[in-house]
VOMARLO-385236 format. One line per field, with one value per residue: residue in one letter; x, y, z negated of N, C-alpha, C in turn. Coordinates in nm, 4 decimals. Each point is the difference from the previous one (the first is absolute). Layout:
<atoms>
resn (A,...)
n.X (X,...)
n.Y (Y,...)
n.Z (Z,...)
ca.X (X,...)
ca.Y (Y,...)
ca.Z (Z,...)
c.X (X,...)
c.Y (Y,...)
c.Z (Z,...)
</atoms>
This chain:
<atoms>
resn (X,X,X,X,X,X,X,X,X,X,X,X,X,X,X,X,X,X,X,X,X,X,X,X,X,X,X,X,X,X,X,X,X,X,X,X,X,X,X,X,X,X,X,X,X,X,X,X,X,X,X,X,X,X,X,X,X,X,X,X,X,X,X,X,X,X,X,X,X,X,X,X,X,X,X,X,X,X,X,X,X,X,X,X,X,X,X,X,X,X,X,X,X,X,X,X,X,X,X,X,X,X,X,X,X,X,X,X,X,X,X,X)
n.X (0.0856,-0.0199,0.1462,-0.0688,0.1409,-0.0578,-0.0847,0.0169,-0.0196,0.1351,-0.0599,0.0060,-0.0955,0.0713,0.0015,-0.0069,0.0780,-0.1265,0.0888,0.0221,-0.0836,0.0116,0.0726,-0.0890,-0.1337,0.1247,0.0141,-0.1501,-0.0156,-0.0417,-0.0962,-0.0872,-0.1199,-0.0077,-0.0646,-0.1610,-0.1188,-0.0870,0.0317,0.0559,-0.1086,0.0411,0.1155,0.0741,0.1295,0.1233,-0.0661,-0.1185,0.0211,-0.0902,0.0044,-0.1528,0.0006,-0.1161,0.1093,0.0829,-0.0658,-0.0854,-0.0070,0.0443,-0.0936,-0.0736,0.0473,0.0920,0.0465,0.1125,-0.0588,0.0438,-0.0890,-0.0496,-0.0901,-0.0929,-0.0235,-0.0651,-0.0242,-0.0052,-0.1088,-0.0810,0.1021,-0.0004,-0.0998,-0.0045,0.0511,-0.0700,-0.0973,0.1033,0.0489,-0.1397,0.0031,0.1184,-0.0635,0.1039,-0.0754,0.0112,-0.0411,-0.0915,0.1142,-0.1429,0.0284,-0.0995,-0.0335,0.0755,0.0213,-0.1606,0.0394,0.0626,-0.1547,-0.0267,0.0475,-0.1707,-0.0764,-0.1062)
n.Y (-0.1175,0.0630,0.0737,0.0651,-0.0632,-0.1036,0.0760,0.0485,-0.1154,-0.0292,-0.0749,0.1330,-0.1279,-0.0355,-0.0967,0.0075,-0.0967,-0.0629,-0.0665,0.0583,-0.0059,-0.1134,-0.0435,0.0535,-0.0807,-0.1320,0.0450,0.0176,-0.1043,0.0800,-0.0653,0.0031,-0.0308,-0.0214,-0.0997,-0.0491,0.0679,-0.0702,-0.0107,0.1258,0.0303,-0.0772,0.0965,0.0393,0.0382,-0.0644,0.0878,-0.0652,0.1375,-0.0290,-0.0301,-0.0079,-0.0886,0.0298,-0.0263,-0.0854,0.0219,-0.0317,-0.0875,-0.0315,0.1564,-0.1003,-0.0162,-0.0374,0.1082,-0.0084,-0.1074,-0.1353,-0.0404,-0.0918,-0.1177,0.0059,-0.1169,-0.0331,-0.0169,0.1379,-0.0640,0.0315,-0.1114,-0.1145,-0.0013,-0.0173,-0.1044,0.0010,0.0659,-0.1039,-0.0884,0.0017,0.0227,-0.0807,-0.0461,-0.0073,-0.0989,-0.1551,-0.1249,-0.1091,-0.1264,-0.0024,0.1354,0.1103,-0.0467,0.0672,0.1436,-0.0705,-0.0495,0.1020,0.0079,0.0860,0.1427,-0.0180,0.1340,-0.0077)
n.Z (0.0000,0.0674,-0.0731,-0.0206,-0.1204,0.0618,0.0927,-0.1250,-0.1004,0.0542,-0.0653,-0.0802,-0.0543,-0.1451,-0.0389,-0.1320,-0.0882,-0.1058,0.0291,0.1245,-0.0168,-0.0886,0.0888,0.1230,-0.0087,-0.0544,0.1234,-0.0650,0.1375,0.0572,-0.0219,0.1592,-0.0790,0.0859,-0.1246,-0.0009,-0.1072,0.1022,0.1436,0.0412,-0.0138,0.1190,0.0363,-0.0866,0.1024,-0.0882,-0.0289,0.0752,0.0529,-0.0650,0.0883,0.0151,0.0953,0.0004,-0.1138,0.0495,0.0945,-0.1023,-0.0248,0.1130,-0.0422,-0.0124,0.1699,-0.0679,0.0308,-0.0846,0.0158,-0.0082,0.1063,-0.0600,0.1234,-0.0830,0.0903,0.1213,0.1397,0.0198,0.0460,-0.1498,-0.0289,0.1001,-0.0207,-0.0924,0.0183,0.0781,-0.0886,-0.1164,0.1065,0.0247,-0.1485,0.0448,-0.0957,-0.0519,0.0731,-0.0473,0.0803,-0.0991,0.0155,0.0486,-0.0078,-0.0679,0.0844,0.1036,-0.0244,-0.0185,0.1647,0.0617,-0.0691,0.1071,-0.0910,-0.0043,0.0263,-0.1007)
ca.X (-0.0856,0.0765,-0.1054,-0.0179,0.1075,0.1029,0.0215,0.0973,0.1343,0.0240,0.0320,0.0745,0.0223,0.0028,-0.1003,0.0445,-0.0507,-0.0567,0.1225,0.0220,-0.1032,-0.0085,0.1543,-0.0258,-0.0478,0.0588,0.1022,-0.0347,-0.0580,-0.1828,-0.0921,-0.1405,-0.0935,-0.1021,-0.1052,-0.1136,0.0157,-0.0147,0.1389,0.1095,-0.0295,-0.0656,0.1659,0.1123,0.1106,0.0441,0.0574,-0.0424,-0.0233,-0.1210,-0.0355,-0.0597,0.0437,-0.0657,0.0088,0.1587,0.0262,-0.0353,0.1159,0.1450,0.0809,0.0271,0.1070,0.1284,0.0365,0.1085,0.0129,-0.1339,-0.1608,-0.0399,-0.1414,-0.0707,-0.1526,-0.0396,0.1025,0.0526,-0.0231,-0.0550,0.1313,-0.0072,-0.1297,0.0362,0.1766,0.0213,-0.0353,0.1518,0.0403,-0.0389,0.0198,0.1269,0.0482,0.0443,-0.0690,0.0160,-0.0899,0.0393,-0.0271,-0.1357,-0.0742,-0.0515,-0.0253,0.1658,0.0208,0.0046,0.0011,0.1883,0.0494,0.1098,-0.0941,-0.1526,-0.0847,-0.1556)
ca.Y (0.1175,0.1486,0.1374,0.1170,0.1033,-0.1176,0.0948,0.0990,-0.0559,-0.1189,-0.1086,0.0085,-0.0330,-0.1745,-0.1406,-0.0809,-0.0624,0.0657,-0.0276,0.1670,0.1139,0.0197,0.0411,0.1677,0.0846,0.0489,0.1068,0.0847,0.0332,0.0164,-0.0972,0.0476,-0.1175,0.0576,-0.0752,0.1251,0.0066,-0.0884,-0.0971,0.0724,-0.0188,-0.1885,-0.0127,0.1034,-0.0692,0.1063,0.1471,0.0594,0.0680,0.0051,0.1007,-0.1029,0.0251,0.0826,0.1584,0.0350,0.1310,0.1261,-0.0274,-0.0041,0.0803,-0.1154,-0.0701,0.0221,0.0324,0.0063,-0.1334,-0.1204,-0.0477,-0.1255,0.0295,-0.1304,0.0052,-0.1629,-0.0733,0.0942,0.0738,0.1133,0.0952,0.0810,0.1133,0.0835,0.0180,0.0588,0.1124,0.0630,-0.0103,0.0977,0.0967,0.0221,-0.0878,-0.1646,-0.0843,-0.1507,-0.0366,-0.0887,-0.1096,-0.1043,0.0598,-0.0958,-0.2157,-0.0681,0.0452,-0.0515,-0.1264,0.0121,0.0206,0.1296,0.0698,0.0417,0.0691,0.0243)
ca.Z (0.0000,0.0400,-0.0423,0.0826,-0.0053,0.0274,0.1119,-0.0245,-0.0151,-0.0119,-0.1286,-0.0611,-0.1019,0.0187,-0.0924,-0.1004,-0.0321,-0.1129,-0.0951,0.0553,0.0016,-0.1872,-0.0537,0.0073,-0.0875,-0.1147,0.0412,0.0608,0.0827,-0.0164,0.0244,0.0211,0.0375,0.0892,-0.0175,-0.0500,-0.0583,-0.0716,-0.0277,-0.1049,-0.1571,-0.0395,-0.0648,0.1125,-0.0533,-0.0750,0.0408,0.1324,0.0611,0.0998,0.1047,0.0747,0.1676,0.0823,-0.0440,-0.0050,0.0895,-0.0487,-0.1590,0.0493,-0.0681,-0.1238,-0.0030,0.0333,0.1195,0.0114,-0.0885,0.0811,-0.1050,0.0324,0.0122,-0.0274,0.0100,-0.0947,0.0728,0.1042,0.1213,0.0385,-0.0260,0.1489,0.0534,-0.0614,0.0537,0.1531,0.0153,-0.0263,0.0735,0.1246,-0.0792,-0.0190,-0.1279,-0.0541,-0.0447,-0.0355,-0.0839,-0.1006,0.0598,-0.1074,-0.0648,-0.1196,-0.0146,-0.0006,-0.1608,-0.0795,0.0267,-0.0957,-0.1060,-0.0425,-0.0139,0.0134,-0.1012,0.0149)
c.X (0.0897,-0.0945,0.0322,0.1392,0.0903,0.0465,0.0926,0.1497,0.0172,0.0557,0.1931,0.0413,0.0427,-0.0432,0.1140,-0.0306,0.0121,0.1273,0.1037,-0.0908,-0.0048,0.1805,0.0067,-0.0316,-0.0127,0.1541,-0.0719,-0.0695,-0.2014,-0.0366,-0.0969,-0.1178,-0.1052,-0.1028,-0.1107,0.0429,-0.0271,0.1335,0.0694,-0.0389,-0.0197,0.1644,0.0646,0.1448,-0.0335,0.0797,-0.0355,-0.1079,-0.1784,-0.0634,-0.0758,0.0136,-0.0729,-0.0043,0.1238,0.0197,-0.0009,0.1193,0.1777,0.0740,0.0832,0.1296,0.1385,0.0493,0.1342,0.0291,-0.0866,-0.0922,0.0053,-0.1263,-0.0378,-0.1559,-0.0398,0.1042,0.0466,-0.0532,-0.0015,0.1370,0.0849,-0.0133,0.0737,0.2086,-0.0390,-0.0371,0.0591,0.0934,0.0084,0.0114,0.1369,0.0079,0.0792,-0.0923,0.0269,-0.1683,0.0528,-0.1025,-0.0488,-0.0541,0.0092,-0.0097,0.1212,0.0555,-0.0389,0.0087,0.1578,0.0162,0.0047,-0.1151,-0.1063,0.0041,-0.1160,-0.0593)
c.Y (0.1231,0.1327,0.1169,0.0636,-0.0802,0.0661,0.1366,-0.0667,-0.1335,-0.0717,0.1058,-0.0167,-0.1305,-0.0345,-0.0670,-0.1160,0.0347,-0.0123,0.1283,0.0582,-0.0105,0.1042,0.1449,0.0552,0.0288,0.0978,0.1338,0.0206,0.0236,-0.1408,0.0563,-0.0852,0.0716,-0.1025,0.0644,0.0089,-0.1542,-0.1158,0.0447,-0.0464,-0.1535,-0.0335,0.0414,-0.0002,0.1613,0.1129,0.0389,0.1193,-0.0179,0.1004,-0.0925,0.0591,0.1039,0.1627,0.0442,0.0936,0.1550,-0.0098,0.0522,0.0900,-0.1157,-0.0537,0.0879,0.0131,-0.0474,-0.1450,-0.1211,0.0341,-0.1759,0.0330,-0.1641,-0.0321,-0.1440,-0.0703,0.0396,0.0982,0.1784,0.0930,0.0385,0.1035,0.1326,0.0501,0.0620,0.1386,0.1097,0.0378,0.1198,0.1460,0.0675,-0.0824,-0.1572,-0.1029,-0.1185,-0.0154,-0.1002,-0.1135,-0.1211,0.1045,-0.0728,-0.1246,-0.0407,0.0457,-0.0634,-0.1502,-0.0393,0.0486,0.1658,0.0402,0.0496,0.0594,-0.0205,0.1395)
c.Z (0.0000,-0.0986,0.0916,0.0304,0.0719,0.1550,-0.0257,0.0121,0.0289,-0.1058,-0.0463,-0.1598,0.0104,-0.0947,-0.0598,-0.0721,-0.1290,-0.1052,0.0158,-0.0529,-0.1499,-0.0128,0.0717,-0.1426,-0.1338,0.0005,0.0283,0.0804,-0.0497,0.0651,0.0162,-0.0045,0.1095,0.0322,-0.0496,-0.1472,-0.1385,-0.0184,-0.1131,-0.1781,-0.0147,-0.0215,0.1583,-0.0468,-0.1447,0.0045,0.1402,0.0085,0.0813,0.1119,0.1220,0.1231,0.0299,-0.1074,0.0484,0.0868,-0.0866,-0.1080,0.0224,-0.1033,-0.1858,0.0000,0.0379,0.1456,0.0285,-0.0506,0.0744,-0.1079,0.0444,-0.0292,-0.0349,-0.0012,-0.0739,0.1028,0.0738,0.0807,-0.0651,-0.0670,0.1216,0.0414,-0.1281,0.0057,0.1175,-0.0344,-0.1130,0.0859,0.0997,-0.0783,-0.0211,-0.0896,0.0322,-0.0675,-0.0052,-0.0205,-0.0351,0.1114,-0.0825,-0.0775,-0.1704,-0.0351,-0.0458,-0.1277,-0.0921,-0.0313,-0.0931,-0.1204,-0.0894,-0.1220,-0.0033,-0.1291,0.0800,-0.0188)
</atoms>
């Protein structure tokens, strides 16, 4: 499935795996969940940043300009959708590969 930002840019983010993406973001890096609001409160990694896909256009002023964001959904797609339109923003984006499932499939971190 293609988002609307996927015609601005070509795929200038990459995809991590959640074992990168726990060792960003205990260096610091922001963790974005761009899941609704209901996922987010059913557990989300720890210390993630909520911002659901269809606010992030308006939100951008939240994130760090000068730094990655990692984007996390449930399995990807809508962190895609959401890396491409960092992306298309000037921003440094990773999304996180398996999303949530995989985070918590390995174990990491969930707050509720």
């Amino acid at each position: 499935m293609s988002s609307p930002y996927s015609k601005i840019v070509k795929k200038k983010y990459d995809s991590i795996s959640v074992e990168a993406a726990l060792a960003q973001q205990r260096n610091g890096v922001l963790m974005v969940d761009v899941r609704d609001d209901q996922e987010f409160m059913e557990g989300h990694a720890r210390g993630a940043h909520h911002i659901p896909v269809h606010e992030l256009p308006h939100r951008l002023h939240e994130l760090p300009a000068d730094q990655p964001v990692l984007v996390m959904s449930d399995q990807n797609a809508r962190a895609r959708t959401a890396a491409e339109l960092l992306a298309a923003s000037g921003l440094v984006a990773s999304t996180v590969e398996g999303g949530i499932r995989e985070w918590r499939a390995k174990g990491h971190p969930i707050e509720m």
